[in-house]
N, C-alpha and C positions, 0 to 999 in steps of 0.2 A: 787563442781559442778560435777553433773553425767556428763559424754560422752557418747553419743550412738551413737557406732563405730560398724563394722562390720570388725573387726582383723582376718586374717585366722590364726587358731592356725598353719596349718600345715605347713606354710612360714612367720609367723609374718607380714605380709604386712597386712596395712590398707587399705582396698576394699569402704568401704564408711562411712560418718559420715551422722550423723540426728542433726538437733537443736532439743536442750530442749526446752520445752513448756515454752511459757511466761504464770505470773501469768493468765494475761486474758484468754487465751486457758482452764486453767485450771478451772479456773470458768466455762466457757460455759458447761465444759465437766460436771461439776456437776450439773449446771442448767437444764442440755438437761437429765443426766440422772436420776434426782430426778423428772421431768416433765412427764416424762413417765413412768413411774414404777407402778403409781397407776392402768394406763390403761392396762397394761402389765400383772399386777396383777389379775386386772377382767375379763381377758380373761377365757375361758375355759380351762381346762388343756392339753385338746385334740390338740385343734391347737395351745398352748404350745409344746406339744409334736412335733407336724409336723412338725416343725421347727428347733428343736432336731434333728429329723431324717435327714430331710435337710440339717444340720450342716454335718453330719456324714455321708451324702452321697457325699457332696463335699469335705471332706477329702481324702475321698478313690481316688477321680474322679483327684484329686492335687496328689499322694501321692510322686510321682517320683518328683515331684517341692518341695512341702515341705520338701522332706529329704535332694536335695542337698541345700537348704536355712541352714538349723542345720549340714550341713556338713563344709559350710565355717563357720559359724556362731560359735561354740564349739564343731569343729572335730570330732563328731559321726559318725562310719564308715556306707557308706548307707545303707549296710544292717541293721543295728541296728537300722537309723533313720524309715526306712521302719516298721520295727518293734515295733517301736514307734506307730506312724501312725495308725497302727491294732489294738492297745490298745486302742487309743483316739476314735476313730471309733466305737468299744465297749461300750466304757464309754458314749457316744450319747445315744447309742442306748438303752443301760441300764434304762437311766433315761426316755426318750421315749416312753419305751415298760411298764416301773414299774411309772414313778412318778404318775398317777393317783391315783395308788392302795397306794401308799404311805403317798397319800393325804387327803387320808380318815377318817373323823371323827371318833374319837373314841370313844362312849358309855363307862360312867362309871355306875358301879352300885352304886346308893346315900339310905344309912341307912333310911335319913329321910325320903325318898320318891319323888316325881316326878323326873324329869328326869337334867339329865348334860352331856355333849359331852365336847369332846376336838377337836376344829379345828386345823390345821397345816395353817398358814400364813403366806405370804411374812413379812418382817418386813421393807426393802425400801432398799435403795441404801448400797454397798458394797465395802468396798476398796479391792483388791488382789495384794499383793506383791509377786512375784514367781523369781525364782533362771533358772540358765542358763542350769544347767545338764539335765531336760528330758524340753524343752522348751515347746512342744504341750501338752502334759500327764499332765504337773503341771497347767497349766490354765485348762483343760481340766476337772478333781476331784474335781475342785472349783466353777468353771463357769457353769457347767454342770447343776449340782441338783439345784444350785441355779438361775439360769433363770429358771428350770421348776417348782421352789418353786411359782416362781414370783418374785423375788429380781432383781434390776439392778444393773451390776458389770463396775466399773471403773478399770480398771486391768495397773499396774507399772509390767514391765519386767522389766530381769536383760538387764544392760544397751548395756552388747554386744551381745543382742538378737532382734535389732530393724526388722531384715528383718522379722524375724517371728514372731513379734508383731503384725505385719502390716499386714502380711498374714490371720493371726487369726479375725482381724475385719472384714477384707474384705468378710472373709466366712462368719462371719455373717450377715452380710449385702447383702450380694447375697442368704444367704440362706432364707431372708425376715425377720430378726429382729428388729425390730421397731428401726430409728435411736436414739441412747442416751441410750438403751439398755445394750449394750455393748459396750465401750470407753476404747480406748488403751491412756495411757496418757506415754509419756518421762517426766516424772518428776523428780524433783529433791528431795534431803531426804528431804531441806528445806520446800519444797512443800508440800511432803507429811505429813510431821508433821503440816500443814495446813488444809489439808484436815479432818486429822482426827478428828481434833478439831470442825470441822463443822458439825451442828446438822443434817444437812442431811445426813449425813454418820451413819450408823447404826450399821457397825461392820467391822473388819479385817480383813482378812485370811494370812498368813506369811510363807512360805517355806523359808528359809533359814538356814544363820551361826543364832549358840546359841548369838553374840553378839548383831547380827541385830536385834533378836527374843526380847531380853533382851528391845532394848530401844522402837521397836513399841507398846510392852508390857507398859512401861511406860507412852509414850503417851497415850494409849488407857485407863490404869488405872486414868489418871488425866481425862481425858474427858469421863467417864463413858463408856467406847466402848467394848465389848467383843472381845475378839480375838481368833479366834484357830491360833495356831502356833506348826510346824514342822520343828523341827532344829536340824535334822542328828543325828549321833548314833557311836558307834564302836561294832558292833551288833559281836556275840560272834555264830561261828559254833561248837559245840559241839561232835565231835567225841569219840561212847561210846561203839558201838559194829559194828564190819565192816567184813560183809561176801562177800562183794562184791567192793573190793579196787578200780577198776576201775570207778566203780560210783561213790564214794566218790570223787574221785580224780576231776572226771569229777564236780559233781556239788559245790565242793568249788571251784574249780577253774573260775565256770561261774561265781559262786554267788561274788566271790572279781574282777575278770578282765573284767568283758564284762563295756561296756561305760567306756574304762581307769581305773574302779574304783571309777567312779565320781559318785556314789550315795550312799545315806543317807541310805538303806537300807544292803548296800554291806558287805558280812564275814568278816569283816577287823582282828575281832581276831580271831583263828583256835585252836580249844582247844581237844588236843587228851589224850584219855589214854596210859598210858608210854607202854602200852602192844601191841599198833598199831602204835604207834609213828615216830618209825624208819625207818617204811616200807612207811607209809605214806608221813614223810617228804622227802624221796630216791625219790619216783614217781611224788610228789606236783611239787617238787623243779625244777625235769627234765622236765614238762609240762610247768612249765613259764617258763624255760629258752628256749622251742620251738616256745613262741611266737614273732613273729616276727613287731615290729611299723611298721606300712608304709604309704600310702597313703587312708584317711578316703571315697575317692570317688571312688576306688577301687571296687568292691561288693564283690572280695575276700579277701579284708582286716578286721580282725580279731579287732586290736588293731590300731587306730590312733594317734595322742597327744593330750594332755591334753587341756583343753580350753584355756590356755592363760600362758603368762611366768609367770605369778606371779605366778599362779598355781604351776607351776615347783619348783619357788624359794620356795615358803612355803613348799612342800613338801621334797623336799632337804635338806630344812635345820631342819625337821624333822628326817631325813633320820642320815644327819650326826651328831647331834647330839647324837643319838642313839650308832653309831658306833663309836664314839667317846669316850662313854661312857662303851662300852664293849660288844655292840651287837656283833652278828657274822650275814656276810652277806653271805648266800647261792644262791641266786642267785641279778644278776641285780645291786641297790643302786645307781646307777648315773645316772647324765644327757646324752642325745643320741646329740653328737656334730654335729649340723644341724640346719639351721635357725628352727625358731619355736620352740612350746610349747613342747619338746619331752621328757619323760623317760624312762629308762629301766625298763620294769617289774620285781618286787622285791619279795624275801622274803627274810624276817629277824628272829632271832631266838633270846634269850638271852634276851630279853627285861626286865628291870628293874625299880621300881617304881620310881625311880630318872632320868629316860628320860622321855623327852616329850613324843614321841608315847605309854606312858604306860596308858596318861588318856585324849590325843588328838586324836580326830578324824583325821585319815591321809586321807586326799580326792584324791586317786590317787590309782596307780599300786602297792601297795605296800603290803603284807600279812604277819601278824605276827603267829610266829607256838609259842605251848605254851605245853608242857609234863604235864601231873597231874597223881595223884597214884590211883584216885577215883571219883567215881561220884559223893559225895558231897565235892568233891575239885574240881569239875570241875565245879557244880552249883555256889560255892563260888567263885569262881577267876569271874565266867562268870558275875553275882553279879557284883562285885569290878568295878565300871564304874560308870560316872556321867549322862551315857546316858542309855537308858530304849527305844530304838526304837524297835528293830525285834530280834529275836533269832531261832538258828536252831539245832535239834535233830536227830542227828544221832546212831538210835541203830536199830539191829531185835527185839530187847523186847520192846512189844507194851503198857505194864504197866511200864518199865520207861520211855520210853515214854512219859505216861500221868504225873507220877509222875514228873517227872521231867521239862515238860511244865507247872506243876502248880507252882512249884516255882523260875519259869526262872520271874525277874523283866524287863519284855518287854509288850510293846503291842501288837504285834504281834509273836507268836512263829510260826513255821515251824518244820515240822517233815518229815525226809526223804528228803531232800532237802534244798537250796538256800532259800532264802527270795524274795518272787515274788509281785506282783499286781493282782487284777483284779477287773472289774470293780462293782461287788456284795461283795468283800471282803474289812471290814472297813479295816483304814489306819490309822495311828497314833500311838503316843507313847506314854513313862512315862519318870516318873525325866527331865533331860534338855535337853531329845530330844522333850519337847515341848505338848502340852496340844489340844481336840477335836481329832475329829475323821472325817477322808471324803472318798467318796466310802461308796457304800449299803447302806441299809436305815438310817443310819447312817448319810452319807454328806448329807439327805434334812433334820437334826432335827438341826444342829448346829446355822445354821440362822431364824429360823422359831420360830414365834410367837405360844407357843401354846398355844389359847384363850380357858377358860372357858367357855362357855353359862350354863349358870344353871337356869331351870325353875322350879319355886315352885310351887307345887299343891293350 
């Protein structure tokens, strides 16, 4: 049985519970929004759009409300949640400003003669299951393109996300989205393995863990249902030539600690040449050991806790494992003794293919450093991973560079930096960080019928 709780990571105390939706609630929700979607559909794209905008202008007009909701909710320091906010507010506005043009028939040229187009189509109603780390941002790259495709979304939060579920409907609903449109549901997995089965349902969308990914995958392959699924990564920063240490330092450091570490895009492995190595890990090492946890409602807090003790426990016992095993801890490796979700920000060195963190995603504060003698030992180690999300290239030579981004196995590489978002640049991955693509014209093809017309001469 889900709980949806509102637990402050930052004191463990439970702030407030919600009932799960009985079977009937859940019906209505897919009645109401399989009811509407045709209409939704037939709208103009235009005042689609204005609603968009609408959405994204009462983001901005909440933004100080919405961040302290994701502040007790999974201890996002507010600056960060604030930060959040500015992203989803983007991502509004992106598909508002673009989805028309997006939408556009496209003319093929036909050999035999008269003419054929390709239309872009709502396809109907949409399940989204999305994860607790960016709350607003992950409904946001899903919900977005596809209301202004014309789709209606039923959207399952993570379970200790209810205040900002709840937030999320309500803008739409004040921003004028037809009710059934958009429908927050507390449901249970029970449930939703219900759902998916039902012919009104027409596709998935899945942020999360690879296990969660694994079984809605299953569902949706028995009931004929597409899915895109994004499920985290141990994305691999690449250190190959470095003229300017303090940058480097500066953006592996955002790129693995900003939000605790808690995202599926974050450097988790740090891969230098043995010839920058030293000096790198000497500076790495000394800037997480300056960051300091503290309180996420803070605005000069940097680093909050993690979302919740489990969170702690799993990574801990990642942690010691590790060191157990023969890692060497350079900084951090423990729990910060304090009620709540807390750890020490870490790096670890020494890692071995016989410990867990050598082929686990560690979702936390945690940076692994890794020496190599060359750049095809560093493409190769970077390689060696079951995940395929994001990658990042650090050199001044702009030809390896390229070379080197074309044989990184990631969906997304980065050059000169961290692994970022926005809201024109697709998102997605390879191998078992998960299959689709959302963000840029990208997120309005994954659910969208694209129909033939073909007329003969």
């Amino acid at each position: 049985m889900e709980h949806y709780r509102v637990v402050n990571p930052a004191t463990g105390e439970t702030e407030r519970e919600y009932p799960t939706a009985t079977d009937a609630e859940l019906r209505e929700a897919l009645e109401s929004a399989d009811a509407v979607q045709r209409d939704w559909a037939a709208r103009e794209p235009a005042e689609r759009a204005a609603v968009l905008h609408r959405v994204a202008d009462l983001y901005e007009e909440r933004k100080e409300e919405l961040a302290a909701v994701i502040t007790r909710e999974m201890g996002k320091p507010v600056k960060q949640g604030l930060g959040e906010i500015a992203i989803v507010v983007s991502i509004y506005r992106y598909y508002a400003d673009h989805g028309e043009e997006f939408l556009k028939e496209e003319e093929l040229q036909v050999a035999s003669g008269g003419r054929a187009v390709v239309r872009k189509e709502a396809v109907g109603t949409l399940l989204g299951i999305m994860p607790w780390n960016f709350p607003y941002y992950q409904v946001a790259r899903f919900a977005a393109p596809n209301l202004m495709l014309g789709n209606t979304v039923l959207l399952k939060h993570a379970p200790q996300c209810p205040e900002s579920a709840l937030e999320m409907e309500r803008i739409f609903h004040d921003a004028g989205l037809p009710r059934g449109a958009y429908v927050n549901i507390f449901a249970t997995n029970d449930q939703i393995e219900t759902l998916i089965g039902d012919d009104r349902v027409q596709g998935v969308s899945l942020t999360g863990s690879e296990r969660a990914g694994a079984a809605v995958a299953e569902i949706a392959g028995r009931n004929l249902k597409k899915v895109v699924l994004e499920l985290g990564g141990s994305d691999p920063y690449l250190i190959l030539g470095v003229s300017d240490l303090d940058r480097v330092v500066k953006n592996t450091l955002g790129g693995r600690m900003l939000n605790a570490g808690q995202a599926c895009n974050a450097s988790k492995r740090i891969i230098a040449l043995d010839e920058h190595y030293d000096a790198f890990a000497e500076r790495y090492t000394d800037a997480v050991r300056a960051i300091v946890p503290g309180d996420p409602a803070d605005p000069d807090t940097y680093m909050g806790p993690l979302s919740s003790e489990k969170a702690v426990d799993t990574l801990d016992e990642q942690v010691q494992d590790a060191v157990a095993k023969g890692a060497t801890v350079l900084a951090g490796g423990r729990r910060i003794d304090r009620p709540g979700a807390w750890y020490e920000p870490t790096v670890l060195t020494g890692i071995t293919p016989e410990m867990r963190a050598y082929k686990e995603e560690l979702f936390g504060p945690v940076a692994l450093l890794f020496k190599v003698g060359s750049e095809e030992e560093a493409v190769d180690f970077a390689n060696n991973s079951p995940y395929g999300l994001s990658a990042s290239v650090q050199t001044d030579d702009a030809e390896q560079a390229q070379r080197v981004a074309q044989r990184l196995q990631a969906g997304m590489v980065f050059v000169g930096g961290p692994a970022g978002t926005a809201a024109e640049l697709p998102f997605g991955g390879v191998k078992r960080s998960g299959f689709g693509r959302e963000l840029g014209r990208f997120g309005m093809e994954e659910f969208a019928n694209h129909k033939l017309v073909r007329v003969v001469r």
